[in-house]
Structures are given as C-alpha cells and as structure tokens.
PAZAPA-4460 file (N, C-alpha, C; in steps of 0.05 Angstrom, whole numbers, plus 32768, in hexadecimal, padded with zeros to 4 digits):
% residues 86
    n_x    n_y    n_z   ca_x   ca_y   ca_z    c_x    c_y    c_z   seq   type   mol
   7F91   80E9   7FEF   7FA2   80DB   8001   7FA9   80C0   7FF5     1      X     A
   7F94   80AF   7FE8   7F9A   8097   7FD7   7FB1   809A   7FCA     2      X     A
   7FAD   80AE   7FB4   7FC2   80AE   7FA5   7FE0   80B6   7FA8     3      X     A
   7FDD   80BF   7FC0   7FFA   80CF   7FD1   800A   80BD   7FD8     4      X     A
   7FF6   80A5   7FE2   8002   8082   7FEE   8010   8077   7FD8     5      X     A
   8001   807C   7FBB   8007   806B   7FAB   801F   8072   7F9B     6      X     A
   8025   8091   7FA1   803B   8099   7F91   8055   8099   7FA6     7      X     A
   8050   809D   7FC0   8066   809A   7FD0   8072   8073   7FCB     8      X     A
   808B   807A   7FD5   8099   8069   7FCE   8098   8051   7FED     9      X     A
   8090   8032   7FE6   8090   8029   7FFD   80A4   8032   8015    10      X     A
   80B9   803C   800E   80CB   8041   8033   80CC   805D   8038    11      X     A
   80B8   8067   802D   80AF   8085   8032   8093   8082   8057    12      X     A
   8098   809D   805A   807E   809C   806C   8083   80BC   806A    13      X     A
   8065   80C7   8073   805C   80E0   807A   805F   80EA   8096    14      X     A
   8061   80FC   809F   805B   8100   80B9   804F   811D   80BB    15      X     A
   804E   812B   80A8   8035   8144   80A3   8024   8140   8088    16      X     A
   8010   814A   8081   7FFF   8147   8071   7FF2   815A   806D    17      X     A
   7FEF   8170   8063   7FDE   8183   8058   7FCB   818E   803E    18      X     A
   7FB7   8189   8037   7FA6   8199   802F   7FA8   81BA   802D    19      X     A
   7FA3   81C1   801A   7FA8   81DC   801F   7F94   81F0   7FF8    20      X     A
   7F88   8208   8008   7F83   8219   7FEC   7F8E   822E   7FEE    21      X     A
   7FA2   8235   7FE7   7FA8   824C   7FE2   7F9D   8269   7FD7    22      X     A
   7F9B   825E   7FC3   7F80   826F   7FA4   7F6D   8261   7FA2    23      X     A
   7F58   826B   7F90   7F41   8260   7F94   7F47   824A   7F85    24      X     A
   7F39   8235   7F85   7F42   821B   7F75   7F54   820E   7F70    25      X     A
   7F6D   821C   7F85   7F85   8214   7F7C   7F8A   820D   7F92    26      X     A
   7F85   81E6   7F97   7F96   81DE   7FB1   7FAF   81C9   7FA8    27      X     A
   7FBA   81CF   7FC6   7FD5   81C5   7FC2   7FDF   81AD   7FDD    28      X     A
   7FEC   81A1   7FDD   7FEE   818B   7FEF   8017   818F   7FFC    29      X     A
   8009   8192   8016   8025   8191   8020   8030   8179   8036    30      X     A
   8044   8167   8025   8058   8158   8039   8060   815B   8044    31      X     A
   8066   814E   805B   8086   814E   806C   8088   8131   8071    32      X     A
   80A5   812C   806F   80A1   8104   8070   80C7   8101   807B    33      X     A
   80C4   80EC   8072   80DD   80D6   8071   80E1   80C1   804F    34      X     A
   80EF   80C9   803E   80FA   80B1   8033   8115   80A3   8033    35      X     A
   8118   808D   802C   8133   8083   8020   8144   8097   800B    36      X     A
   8133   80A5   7FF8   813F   80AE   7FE2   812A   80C0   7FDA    37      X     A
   8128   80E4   7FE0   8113   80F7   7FDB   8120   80FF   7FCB    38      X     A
   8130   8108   7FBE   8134   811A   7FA8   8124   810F   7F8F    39      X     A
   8115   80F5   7F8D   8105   80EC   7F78   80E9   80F3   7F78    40      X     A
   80E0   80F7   7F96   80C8   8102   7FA0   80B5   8112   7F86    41      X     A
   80C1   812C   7F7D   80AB   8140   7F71   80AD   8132   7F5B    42      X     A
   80B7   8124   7F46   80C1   8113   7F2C   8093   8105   7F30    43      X     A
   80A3   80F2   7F4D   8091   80DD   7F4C   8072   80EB   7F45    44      X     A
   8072   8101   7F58   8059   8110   7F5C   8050   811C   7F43    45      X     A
   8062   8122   7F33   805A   812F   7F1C   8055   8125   7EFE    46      X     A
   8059   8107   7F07   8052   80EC   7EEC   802E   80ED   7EF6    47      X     A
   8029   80EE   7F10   8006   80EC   7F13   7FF6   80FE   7F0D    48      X     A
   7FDF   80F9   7F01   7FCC   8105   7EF2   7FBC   8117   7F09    49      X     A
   7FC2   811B   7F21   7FB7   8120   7F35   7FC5   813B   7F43    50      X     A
   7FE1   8139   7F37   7FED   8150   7F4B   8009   815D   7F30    51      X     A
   8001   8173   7F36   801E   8180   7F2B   8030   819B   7F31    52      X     A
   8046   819C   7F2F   8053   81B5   7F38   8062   81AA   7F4E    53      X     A
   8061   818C   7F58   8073   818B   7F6D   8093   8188   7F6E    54      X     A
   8091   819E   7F83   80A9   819D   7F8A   80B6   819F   7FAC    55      X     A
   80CC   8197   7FA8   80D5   8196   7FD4   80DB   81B5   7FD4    56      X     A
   80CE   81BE   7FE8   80CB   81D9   7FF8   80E4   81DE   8008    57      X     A
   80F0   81C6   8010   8107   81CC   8019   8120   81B7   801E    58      X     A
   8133   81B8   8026   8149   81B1   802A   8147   8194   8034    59      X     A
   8154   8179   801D   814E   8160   802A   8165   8165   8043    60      X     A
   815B   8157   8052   8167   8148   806D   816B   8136   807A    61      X     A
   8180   8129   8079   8185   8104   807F   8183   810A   8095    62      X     A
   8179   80F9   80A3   8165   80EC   80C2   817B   80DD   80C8    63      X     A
   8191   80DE   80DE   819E   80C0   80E5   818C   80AE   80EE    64      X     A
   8173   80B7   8100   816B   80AF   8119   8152   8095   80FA    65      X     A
   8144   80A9   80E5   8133   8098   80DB   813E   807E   80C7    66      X     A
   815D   808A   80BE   816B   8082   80B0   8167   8084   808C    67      X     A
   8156   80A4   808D   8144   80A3   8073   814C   80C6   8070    68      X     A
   8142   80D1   805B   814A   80EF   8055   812A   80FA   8061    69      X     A
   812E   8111   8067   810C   8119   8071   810A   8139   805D    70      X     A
   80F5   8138   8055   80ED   813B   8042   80D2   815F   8048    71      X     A
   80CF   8166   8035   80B5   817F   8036   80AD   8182   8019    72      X     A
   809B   817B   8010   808F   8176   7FF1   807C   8185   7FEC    73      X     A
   8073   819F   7FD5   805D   81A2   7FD0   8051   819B   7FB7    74      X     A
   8039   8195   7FB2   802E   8194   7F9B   800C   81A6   7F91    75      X     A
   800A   81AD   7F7B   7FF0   81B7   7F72   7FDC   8199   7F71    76      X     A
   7FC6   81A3   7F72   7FB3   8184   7F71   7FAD   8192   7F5E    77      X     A
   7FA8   8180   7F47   7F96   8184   7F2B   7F75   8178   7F28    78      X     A
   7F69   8191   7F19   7F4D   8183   7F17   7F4E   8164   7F06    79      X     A
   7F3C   8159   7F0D   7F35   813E   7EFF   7F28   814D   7EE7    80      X     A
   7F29   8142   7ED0   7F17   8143   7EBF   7F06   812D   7EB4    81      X     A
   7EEE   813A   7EB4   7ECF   812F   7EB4   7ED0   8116   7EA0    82      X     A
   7ECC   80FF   7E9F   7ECD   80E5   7E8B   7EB5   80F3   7E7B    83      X     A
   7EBF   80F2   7E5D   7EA7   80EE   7E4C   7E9B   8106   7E48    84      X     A
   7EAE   811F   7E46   7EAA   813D   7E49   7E92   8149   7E53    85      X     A
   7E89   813D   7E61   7E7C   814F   7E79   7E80   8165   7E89    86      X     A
***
C-alpha cells in the first residue's frame, strides 16, 4: 500500500483497492481511481521494483463531475529479493 501512495501521482486518489492471488504465488493488485492524467499510470508502476506487468484493464474515462479521468489498473507484485543472498 506504501508504495502504491508513492508511485501514484499527487492528484490521483483510489477509490477501490484490491489484493488478489490468482496462482499460487502469483499476486496481483487491482485499482480503480481518478487521475488528472492515467494513461501514464502502468509506465509509473512498472519503473518500481515492487510491481510489474501493469497495465489499465479498461477504458480511461473523463469524470466531468471529478474533473479527472477514472481509471482500472492491474499489476503483478514481485518477490523482494533477500539482501545479501539469503
């Protein structure tokens, strides 16, 4: 979740959040939000050492009402690897 804050863009917000395993070991994190500007969304997600494969699930959609595009993002979460090969 830290890192989700830190890659979203300040005039972003969430308004679903998912966790999810599909396969065994293989979880994946699902958005639904609001930004100023989502088509940069999976780019951002996929410079972090934390998540990859993202991409929007579906069709952006400008919000008059939020004044922002609203958004559906998925990404793979990647294992950390162990400091100091452990």
């Amino acid at each position: 979740m830290e890192e989700t804050a830190c890659i979203l863009p300040d005039d972003a917000f969430l308004t679903d959040f998912r966790l999810s395993e599909p396969t065994p070991n293989g979880r994946t994190i699902d958005l639904v939000g609001f930004a100023s500007s989502a088509v940069g969304l999976p780019a951002r997600f996929n410079r972090s050492p934390l998540f990859s494969d993202a991409e929007l699930t579906a069709p952006i959609t400008p919000d008059p009402h939020e004044k922002r595009e609203g958004f559906s993002l998925q990404a793979k979460l990647e294992k950390r690897k162990q400091e100091g090969g452990k």
